[in-house]
C-alpha positions as semicolon CSV with decimal commas, in nm:
position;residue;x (nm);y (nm);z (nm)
1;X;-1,776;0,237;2,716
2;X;-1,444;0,002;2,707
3;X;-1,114;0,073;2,934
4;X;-1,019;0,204;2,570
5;X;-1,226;0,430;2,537
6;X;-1,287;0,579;2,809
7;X;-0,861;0,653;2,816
8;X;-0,938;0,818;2,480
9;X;-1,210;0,996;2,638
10;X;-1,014;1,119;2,934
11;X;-0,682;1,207;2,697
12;X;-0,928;1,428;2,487
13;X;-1,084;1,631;2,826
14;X;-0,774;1,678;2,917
15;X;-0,634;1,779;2,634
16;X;-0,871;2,032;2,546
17;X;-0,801;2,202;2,873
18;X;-0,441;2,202;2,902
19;X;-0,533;2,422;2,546
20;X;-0,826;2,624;2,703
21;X;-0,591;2,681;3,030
22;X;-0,253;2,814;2,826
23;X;-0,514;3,026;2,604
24;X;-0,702;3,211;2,947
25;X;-0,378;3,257;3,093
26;X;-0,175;3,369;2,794
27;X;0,097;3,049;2,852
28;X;0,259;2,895;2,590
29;X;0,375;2,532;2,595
30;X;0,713;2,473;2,579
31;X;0,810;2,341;2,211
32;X;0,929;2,032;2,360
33;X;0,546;1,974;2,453
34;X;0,412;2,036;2,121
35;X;0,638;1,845;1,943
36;X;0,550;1,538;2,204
37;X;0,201;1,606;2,162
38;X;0,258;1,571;1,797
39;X;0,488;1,277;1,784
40;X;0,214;1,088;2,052
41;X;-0,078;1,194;1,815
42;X;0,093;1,014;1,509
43;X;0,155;0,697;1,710
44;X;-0,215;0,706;1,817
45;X;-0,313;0,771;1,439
46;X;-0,090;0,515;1,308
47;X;-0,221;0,297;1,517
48;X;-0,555;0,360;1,469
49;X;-0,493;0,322;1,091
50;X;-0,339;-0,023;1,154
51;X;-0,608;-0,136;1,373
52;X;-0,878;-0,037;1,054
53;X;-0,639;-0,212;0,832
54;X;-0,669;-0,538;1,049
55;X;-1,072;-0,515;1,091
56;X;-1,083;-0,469;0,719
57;X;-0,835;-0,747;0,647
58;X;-1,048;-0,962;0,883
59;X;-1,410;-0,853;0,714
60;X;-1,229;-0,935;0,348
61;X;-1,106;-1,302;0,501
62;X;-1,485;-1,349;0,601
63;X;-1,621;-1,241;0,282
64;X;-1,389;-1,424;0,089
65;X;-1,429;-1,786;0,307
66;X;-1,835;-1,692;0,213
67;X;-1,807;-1,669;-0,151
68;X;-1,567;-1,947;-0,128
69;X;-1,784;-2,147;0,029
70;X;-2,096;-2,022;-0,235
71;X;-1,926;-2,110;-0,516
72;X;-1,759;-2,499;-0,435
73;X;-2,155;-2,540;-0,289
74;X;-2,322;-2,437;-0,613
75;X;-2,416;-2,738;-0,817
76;X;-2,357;-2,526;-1,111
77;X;-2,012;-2,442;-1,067
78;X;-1,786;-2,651;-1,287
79;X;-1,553;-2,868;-1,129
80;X;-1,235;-2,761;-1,274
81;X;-1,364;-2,426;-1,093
82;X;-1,397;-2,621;-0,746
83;X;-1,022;-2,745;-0,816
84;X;-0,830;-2,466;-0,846
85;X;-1,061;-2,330;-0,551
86;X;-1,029;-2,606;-0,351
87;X;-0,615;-2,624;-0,468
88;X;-0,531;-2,205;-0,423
89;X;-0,364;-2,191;-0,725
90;X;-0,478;-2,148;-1,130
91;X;-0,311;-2,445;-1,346
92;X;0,018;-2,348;-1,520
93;X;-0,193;-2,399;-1,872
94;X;-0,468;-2,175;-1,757
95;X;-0,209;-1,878;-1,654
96;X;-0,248;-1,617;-1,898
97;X;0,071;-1,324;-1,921
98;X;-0,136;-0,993;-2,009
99;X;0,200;-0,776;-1,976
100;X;0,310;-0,956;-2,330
101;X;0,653;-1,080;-2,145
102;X;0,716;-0,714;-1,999
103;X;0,872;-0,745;-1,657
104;X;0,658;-0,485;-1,447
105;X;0,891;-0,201;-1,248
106;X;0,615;0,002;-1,068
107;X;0,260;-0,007;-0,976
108;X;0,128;0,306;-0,883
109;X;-0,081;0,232;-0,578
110;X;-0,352;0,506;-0,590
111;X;-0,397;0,506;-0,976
112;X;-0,312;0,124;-1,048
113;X;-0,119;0,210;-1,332
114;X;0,182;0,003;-1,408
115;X;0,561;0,081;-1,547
116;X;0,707;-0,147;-1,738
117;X;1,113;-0,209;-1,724
């Protein structure tokens, strides 16, 4: 067990009897303690969420740089392929518009779909 967790550990013990305590002896917490306990348990969960985010940012970069590195080391994979690999970017002749000259105004991000202008 990390320094992390063993904060996280200590936070939840403590929590939990700071709860049991106020429930044996019939004591309410003070609304300015619930709404801290609140407002500290979003920063924790938003920061948990961002430190997922960044782990799964970091396993896409790896899996990417591997099937990058797959495909410019296949003999079969056609060199115009390896250039715009190698190069980051798909030639302006190879660009294809599949909105038919629409300008886009909204992409839904849990469904995809898209609003045109």
């Amino acid at each position: 067990m990390n320094k992390e967790e063993a904060k996280d550990e200590l936070i939840k013990v403590l929590y939990s009897q700071v709860m049991d305590l106020s429930m044996m002896s019939k004591i309410e917490l003070g609304d300015d303690v619930i709404a801290e306990i609140k407002r500290l348990k979003e920063i924790i969960n938003f920061r948990n969420n961002i430190d997922k985010l960044i782990e799964q940012g970091a396993e896409l970069a790896r899996k990417h740089e591997e099937l990058r590195d797959e495909i410019l080391n296949n003999p079969d994979t056609p060199q115009e392929l390896k250039d715009i690999i190698i190069e980051n970017r798909i030639p302006d002749d190879k660009i294809v518009d599949l909105t038919g000259g629409k300008r886009i105004k909204y992409i839904n991000p849990d469904t995809f779909e898209i609003e045109y202008e």
